[in-house]
TORPADO-700760 format. One line per 5 residues: for each residue x, y, z of C-alpha. Coordinates in steps of 0.2 Angstrom, whole numbers, plus 5000, padded with zeros to 4 digits. Layout:
! TORPADO-700760
X/Y/Z  ... .
This chain:
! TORPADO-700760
5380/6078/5216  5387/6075/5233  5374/6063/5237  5375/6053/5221  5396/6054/5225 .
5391/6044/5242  5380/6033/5236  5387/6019/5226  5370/6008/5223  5363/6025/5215 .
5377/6026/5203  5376/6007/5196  5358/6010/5195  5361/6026/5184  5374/6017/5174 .
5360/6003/5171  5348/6016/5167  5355/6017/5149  5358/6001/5144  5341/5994/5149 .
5332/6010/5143  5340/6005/5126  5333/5987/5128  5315/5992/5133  5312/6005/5119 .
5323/5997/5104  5320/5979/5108  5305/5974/5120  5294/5988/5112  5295/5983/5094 .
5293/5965/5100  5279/5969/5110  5273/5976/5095  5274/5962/5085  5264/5951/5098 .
5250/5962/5099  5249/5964/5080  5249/5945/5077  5231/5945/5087  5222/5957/5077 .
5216/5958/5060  5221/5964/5044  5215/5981/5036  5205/5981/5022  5221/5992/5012 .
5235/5984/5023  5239/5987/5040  5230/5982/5056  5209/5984/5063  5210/5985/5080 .
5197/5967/5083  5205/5949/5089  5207/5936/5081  5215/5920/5082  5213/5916/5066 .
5234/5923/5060  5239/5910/5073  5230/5896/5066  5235/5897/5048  5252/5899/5052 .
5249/5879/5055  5241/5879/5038  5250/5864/5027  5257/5880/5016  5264/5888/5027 .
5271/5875/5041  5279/5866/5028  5288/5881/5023  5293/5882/5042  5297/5862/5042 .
5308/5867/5029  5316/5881/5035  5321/5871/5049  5329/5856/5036  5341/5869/5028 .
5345/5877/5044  5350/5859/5052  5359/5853/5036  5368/5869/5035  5374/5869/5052 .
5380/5849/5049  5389/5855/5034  5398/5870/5044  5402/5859/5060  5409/5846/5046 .
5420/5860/5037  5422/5871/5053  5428/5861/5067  5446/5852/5058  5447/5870/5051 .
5445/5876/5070  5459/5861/5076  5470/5864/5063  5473/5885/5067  5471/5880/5084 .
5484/5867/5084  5497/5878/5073  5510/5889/5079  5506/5904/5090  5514/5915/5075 .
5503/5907/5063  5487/5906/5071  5484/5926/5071  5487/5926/5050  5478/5911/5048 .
5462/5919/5059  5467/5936/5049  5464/5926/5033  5446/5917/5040  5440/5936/5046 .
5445/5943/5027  5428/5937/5018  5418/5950/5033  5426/5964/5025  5416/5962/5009 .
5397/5965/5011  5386/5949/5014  5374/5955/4999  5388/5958/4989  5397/5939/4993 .
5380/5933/4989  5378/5937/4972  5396/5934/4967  5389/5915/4969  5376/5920/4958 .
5389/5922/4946  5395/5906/4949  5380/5896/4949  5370/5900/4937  5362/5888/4925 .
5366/5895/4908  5380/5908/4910  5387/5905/4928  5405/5903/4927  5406/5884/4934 .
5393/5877/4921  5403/5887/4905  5420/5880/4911  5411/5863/4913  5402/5864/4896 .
5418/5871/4886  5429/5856/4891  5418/5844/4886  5415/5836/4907  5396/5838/4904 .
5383/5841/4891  5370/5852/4898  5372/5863/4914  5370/5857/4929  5358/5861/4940 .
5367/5872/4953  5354/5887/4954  5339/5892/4961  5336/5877/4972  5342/5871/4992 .
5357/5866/4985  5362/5884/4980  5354/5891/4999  5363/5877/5009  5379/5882/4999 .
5377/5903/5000  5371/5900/5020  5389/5888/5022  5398/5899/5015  5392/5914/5025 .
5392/5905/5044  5406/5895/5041  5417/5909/5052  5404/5911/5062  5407/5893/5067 .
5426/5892/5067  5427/5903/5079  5420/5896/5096  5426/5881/5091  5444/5890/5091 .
5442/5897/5107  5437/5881/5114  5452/5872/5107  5466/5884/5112  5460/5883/5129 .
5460/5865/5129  5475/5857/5143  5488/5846/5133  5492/5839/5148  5477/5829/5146 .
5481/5823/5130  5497/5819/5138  5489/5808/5152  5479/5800/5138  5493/5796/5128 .
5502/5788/5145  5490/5779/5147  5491/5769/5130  5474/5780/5123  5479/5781/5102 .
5477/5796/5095  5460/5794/5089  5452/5788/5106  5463/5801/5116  5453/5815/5101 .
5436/5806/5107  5438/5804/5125  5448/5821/5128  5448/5833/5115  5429/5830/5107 .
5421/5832/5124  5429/5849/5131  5427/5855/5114  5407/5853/5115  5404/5870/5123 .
5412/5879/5108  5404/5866/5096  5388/5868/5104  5389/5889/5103  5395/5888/5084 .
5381/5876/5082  5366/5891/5089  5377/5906/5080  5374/5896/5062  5357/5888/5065 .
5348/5903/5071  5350/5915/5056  5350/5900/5044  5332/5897/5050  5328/5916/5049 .
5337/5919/5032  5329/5928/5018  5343/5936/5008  5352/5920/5001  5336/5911/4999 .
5329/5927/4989  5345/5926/4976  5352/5910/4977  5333/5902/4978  5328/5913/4961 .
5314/5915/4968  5307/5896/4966  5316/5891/4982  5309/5900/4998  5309/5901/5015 .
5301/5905/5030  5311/5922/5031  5305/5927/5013  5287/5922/5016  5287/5935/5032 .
5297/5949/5020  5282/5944/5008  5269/5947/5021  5275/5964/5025  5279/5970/5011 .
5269/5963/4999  5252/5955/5003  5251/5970/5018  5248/5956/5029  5256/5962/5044 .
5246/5954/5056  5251/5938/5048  5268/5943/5045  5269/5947/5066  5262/5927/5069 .
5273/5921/5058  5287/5928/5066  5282/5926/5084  5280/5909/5080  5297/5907/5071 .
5305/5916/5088  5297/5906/5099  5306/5889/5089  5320/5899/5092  5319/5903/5108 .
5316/5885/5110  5333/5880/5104  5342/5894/5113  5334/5885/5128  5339/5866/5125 .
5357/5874/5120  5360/5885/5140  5354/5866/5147  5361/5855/5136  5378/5865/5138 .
5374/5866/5156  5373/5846/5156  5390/5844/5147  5401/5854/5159  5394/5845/5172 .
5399/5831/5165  5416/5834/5160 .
């Protein structure tokens, strides 16, 4: 004890010792385990034979299945248009209001996170739905249309739930961006006969881009991984690459498969988290 008292180094290693033991057994392992698995072969009843093959790897480029992934991909990107779209004059407006009312206006964006995802999820079941949903009965009962409209069990209904659920997620490093953000820049732009609009492109827009760029990763990530809305907003005819790896594992017993699938769909993202650090990088250099 005395020596460990006299030795600082030895105490931050002992302090790391947790965390990085924590990361190595309940997040390095089980993907290590995923790797190895998407190499071997799948049991006769489910599960693994120990023999490698490349052969999960190659039909995870099989047209079936990568268009699922090029898929995937579309809704992620659209969604996270649409969120940047609603999110980022939500994010200037609360950052932008009076200090008194920015913490009841965040309080009010932060309210829908106390209500289980699942549970949100369905209440837009109950919305959407072709024949009894809440919005095609209002619609039918006052005479605007004839026939339902079709608002479930398609993209529309996906891009809609997966919105709705990262829109927060967006807002918020945007927020933090913004608040940050000097006025007396805008104030120098504005003395120097900049309009409101040019001063927003040439001062506000660009400083705001690290926020934008880290709402942007935080929505497109688990849009691309989703598995829940697709699953019961998609009614099961509108699927994406998350529920064909759900499927894998759970119902075809396909885990090598499933483990290719998901390496494959990691390494895409790790891709993006990669462009993001240097594109990021590039912008605060820049500005």
């Amino acid at each position: 004890m005395e020596r460990l008292r006299r030795n600082p180094q030895l105490q931050a290693w002992l302090i790391l010792a947790i965390p990085v033991a924590f990361i190595l057994i309940f997040f390095m392992a089980p993907l290590l385990i995923v790797f190895i698995y998407s190499f071997l072969e799948r049991g006769k009843y489910g599960g693994v034979e120990w023999a490698f093959t490349l052969e999960n790897i190659r039909r995870v480029f099989d047209p079936l299945y990568f268009k699922t992934f090029l898929r995937s991909a579309y809704i992620a990107i659209v969604t996270t248009l649409i969120t940047l779209a609603l999110g980022y004059p939500l994010a200037y407006f609360i950052a932008k209001s009076p200090p008194k009312r920015r913490g009841m206006l965040m309080f009010a964006l932060m309210i829908p996170f106390w209500t289980n995802f699942l549970i949100r999820t369905y209440a837009w079941v109950m919305l959407l739905r072709t024949h009894t949903g809440l919005i095609n009965v209002t619609l039918t009962n006052w005479g605007v249309i004839d026939k339902p409209l079709p608002l479930y069990g398609n993209d529309f209904a996906i891009i809609l739930g997966l919105v709705y659920g990262w829109l927060p997620v967006m807002v918020l490093p945007i927020y933090a961006a913004l608040e940050r953000l000097d006025e007396s820049l805008l104030e120098a732009a504005r003395d120097l006969y900049a309009s409101s609009s040019k001063a927003f492109w040439r001062v506000t827009w660009p400083l705001s881009l690290p926020g934008v760029a880290a709402g942007a990763m935080l929505v497109f990530i688990p849009s691309l991984g989703a598995f829940v809305t697709p699953a019961i907003l998609g009614g099961g005819k509108s699927l994406m690459i998350g529920n064909i790896i759900s499927n894998q594992f759970l119902g075809a017993h396909d885990w090598p498969f499933g483990s290719a699938l998901s390496m494959v769909m990691m390494v895409a993202m790790l891709v993006a988290t990669l462009f993001y650090f240097k594109w990021t990088k590039k912008t605060e250099a820049t500005t």
